[in-house]
N, C-alpha and C positions, 0 to 999 in steps of 0.2 A: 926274483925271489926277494921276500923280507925279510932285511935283518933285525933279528930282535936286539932289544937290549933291555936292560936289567937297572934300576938303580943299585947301589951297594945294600944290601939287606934283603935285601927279595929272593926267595927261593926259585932258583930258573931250571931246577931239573927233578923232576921224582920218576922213583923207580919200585918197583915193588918186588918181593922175593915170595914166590910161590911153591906148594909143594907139588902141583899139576902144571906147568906151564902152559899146555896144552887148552886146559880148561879153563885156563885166567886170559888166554889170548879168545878164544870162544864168546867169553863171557864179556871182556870189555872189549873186545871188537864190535860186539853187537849193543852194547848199549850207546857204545861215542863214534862207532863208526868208524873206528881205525884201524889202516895197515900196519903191517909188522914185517919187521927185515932181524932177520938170524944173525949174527954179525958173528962167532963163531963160529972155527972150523969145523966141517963136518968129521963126524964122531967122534966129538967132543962131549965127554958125561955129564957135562953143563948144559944149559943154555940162556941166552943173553937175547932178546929183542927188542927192536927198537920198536917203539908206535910210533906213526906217523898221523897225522891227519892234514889233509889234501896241501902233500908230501913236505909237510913242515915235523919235523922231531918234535913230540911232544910227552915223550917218557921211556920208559924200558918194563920189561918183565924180566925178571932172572929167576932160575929153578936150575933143580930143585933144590928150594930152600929147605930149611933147621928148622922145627918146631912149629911156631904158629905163623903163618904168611905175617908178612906185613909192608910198609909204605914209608918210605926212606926219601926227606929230600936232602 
């Protein structure tokens, strides 16, 4: 496995808050090609996923979000 590293200033994680999480994993699964892992308990009113891509962490989805989705890093 690689580990990454960051210099100081660079953004090294985003995550997005959606009001479908369902339909945000859908959607950007299919455009990047990425797995996703639940990392919350099951039934839990939340949900937290992680993306993956060829099994490196490379973001989250969180729902159901407030208001207007949006992209946090």
């Amino acid at each position: 496995m690689t580990k990454r590293t960051y210099p100081p200033g660079v953004p090294c994680w985003i995550d997005t808050e959606q009001l479908d999480v369902q339909a945000a994993i859908d959607f950007y699964g299919g455009i990047f090609g990425w797995s996703f892992e639940d990392v919350l308990p099951a039934g839990s009113p939340d949900r937290y996923v992680i993306a993956k891509l060829d099994g490196q962490d490379v973001g989250a989805i969180a729902g159901p979000g407030e208001g207007t989705p949006k992209w946090n890093t």
